[in-house]
N, C-alpha and C positions, 0 to 999 in steps of 0.2 A: 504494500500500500504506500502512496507516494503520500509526504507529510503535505498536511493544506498550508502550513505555517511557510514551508519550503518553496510555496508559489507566490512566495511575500502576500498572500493576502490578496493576490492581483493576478489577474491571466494580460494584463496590459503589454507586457515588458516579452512576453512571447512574440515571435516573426510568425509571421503567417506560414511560410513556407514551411513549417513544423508541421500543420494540418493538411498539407499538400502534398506530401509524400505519396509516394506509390504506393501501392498494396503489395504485400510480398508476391515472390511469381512462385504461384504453387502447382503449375505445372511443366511434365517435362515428356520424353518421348515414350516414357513409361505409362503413361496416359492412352497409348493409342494401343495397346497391349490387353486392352480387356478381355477381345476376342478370343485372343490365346488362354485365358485362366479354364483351368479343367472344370466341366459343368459343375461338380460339387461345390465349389467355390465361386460361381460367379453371380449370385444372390448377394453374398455378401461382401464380395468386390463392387459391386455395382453402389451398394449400401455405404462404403467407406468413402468411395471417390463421391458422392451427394455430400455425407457429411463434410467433407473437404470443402467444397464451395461455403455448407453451412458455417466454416469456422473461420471463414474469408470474411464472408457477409458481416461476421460480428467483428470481426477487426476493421473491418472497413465504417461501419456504422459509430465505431468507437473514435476512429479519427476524424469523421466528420461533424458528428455531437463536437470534438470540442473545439472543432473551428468555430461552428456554433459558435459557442460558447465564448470565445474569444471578439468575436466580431457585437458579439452582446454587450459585452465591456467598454468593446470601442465605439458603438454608439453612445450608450451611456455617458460614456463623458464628454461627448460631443454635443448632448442638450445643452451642457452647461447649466445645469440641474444639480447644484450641489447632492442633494440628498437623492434625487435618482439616481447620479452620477455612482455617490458610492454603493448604495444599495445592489446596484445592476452590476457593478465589479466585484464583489462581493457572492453574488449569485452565479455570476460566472463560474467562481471559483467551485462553488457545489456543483454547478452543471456539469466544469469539468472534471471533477472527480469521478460523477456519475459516470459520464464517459468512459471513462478509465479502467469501470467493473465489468464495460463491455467487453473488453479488451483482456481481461482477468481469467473472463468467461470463456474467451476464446482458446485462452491455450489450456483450459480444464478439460474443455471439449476433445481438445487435440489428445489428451491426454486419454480418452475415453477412447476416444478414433486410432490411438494407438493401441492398446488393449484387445481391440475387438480387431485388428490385423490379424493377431496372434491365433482367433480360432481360425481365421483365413487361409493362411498356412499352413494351420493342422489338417485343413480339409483340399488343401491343394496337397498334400501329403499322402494322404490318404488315397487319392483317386486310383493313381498307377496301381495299386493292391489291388480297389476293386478292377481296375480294366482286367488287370495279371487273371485274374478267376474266373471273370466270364470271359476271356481268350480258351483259356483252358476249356473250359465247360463246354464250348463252343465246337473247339476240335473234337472233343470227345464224341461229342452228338454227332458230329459231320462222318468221321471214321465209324461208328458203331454203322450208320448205312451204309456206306461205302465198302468197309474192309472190319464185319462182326469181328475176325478170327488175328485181326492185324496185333502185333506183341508191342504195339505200340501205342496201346489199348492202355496196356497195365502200366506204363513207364509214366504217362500223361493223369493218370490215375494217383497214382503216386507225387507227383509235381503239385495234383491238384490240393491233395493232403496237405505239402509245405504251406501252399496258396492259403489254403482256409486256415492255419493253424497264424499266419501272417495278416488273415484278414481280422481274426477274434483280436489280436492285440491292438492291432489300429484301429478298430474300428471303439473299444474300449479305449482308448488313449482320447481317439475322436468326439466321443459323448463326455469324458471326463475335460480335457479343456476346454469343450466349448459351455458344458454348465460352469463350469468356475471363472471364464472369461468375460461371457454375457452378465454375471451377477457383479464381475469387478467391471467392467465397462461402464455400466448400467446406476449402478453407485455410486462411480467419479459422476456419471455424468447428472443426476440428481439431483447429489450435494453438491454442484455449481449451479446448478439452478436457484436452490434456494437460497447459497453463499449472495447471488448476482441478489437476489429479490430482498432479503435482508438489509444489505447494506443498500442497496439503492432506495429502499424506504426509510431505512435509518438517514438517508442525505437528505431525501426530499421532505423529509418532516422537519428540519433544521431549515431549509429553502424557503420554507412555509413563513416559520416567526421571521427570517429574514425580510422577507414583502410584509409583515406586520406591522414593520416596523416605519414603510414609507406611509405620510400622512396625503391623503388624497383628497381632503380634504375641500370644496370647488372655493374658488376663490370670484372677486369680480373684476372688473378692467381697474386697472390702476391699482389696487392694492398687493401689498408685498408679502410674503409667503412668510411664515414664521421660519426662526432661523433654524439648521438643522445642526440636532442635539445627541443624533443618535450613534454616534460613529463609533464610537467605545460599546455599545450595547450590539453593533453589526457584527465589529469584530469580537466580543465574547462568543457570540454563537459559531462564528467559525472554530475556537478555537474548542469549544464545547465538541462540532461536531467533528474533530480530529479526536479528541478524546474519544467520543463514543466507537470513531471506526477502530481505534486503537484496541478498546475495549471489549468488540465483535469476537463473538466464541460460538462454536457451531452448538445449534440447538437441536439436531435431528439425533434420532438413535443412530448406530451404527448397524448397519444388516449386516444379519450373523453367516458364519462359512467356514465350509471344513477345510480350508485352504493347505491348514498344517496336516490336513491329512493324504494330501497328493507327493508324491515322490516327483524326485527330477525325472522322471520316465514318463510321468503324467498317467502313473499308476498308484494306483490305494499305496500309499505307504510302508501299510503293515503288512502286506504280502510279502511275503520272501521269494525272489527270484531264486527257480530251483537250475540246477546247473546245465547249460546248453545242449541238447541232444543231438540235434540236426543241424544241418550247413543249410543253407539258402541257394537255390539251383540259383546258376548264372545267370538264365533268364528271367529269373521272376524282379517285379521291381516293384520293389516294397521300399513303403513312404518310413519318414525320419521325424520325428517330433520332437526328439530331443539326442544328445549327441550320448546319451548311455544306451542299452539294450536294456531291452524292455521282453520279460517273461511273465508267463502268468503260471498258474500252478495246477497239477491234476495230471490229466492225459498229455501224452509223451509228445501227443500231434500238437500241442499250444503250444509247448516248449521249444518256438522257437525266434532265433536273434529279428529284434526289428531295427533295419539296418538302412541304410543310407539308400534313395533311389535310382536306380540305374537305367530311369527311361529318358534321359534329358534333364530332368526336373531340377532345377536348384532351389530348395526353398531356406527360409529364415531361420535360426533358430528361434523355438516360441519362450526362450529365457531372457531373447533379448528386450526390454521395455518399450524399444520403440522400430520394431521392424520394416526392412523394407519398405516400401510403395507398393513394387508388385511381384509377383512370383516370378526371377526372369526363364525362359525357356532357350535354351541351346539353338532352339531353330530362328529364333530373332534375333537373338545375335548375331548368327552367322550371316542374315538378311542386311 
């Protein structure tokens, strides 16, 4: 929070050129890349890049409130209106704070919009597995018409096993990061909501006694306005309301979550990975959610490594806080 005392009491002494800045450039050639996201993920790709405009929009909203807000000042003193003069530089000063929660609000959002990457990733992770299985399945069906007696039957059969024993761990990694994803997402993004509504009511009710304070009182031709007494009463509420944002503590509960109960695997915890059985055929291409192997426990066919993808795929890791843009693929690059 920027101090009110710090803007000397005045937004006058600001250049305009401050409110005139660009908007960050929040986009790049990764933008033109949706197409490519595997269908599992492109709901919620499509979902990230909206919010992106949405976190523009309030930063952009934020810088031009306080040109506002600025240009309110500079008329004010321009009536040559002692007492509106200060009143109106003065409310400046609130307006541009208000401003300024837009701007607060924005990078909470980003922070929400980073969050919810993360199950993005897990679900571009995940695809190549499911493809890997209905490939399999597919040939299987195709040869059982073709060639009942073919020994290529039982080989493809056996691959399939790796396949499903690859798709139970992803696809459980899969529902575990994205419940715990969307609930942290979901959370930041909330309590910025009500952080933004808070303080911006707590400013505007200070704005309030501030206009209380000018006497409007209609006067007639020739007579002179009483002299204005209130300057010391303007500035106490400003410094009242640096206090009160100083004073701003979150009033919402915190929604509860088994967070500490998820392993860096983006596996229950308490499970004990039991020891590796199987190798992972060279064709198969199973997705990476996090850079450990991930076992589940029981039958011999779960027990096995989930391992980095080998269909092109690069994705993020889901440890990082603020991933990637986009999933990049091998074949756009090369493009």
């Amino acid at each position: 929070m920027s101090s009110l005392l710090g803007r000397s009491q005045s937004t006058r002494s600001k250049k305009d050129d401050d409110h005139k800045s660009a908007p960050k450039h929040r986009f790049a050639l990764s933008s033109l890349r949706g197409i490519q996201q595997p269908e599992l993920s492109k709901k919620l790709y499509k979902l990230i890049k909206s919010e992106n405009h949405v976190v523009a929009a309030y930063e952009q909203a934020g810088k031009e409130s306080q040109g506002v807000a600025s240009q309110l000042s500079e008329w004010g003193e321009a009536t040559e209106d002692e007492s509106l003069s200060d009143i109106s530089d003065k409310l400046a000063v609130l307006l541009s704070e208000i401003a300024e929660q837009e701007d607060v609000f924005a990078q909470n959002l980003e922070e929400s919009r980073g969050t919810l990457k993360q199950i993005r990733n897990t679900e571009s992770s995940v695809q190549p597995t499911r493809n890997h299985k209905a490939k399999i399945l597919d040939e299987i069906a195709k040869l059982k018409q073709k060639e009942p007696e073919s020994t290529k039957i039982v080989t493809l059969e056996q691959e399939l096993v790796r396949a499903e024993a690859q798709s139970l761990v992803a696809e459980a990694q899969l529902t575990n990061v994205t419940r715990q994803k969307f609930k942290e997402a979901y959370d930041l993004h909330t309590a910025a909501v009500i952080e933004r509504a808070e303080k911006q009511i707590l400013l505007a009710k200070h704005a309030r006694e501030l206009l209380s304070l000018l006497d409007d009182t209609p006067i007639v031709p020739g007579e002179d306005r009483a002299t204005y007494t209130e300057e010391l009463a303007a500035r106490e509420i400003l410094n009242d309301a640096e206090s009160s944002l100083r004073g701003w503590s979150k009033s919402h509960k915190a929604i509860t979550s088994s967070t500490s109960k998820l392993g860096p695997n983006a596996m229950a915890s308490h499970v004990e990975a039991p020891q590796q059985q199987h190798t992972t055929s060279s064709t198969a291409a199973a997705p990476a959610t996090s850079s450990t192997t991930a076992t589940t426990g029981g039958d011999a066919a779960t027990e096995q490594a989930y391992t980095a993808p080998a269909a092109g795929a690069t994705t993020t890791s889901t440890s990082a806080p603020y991933p990637t843009e986009e999933v990049t693929h091998n074949a756009a690059l090369a493009s």
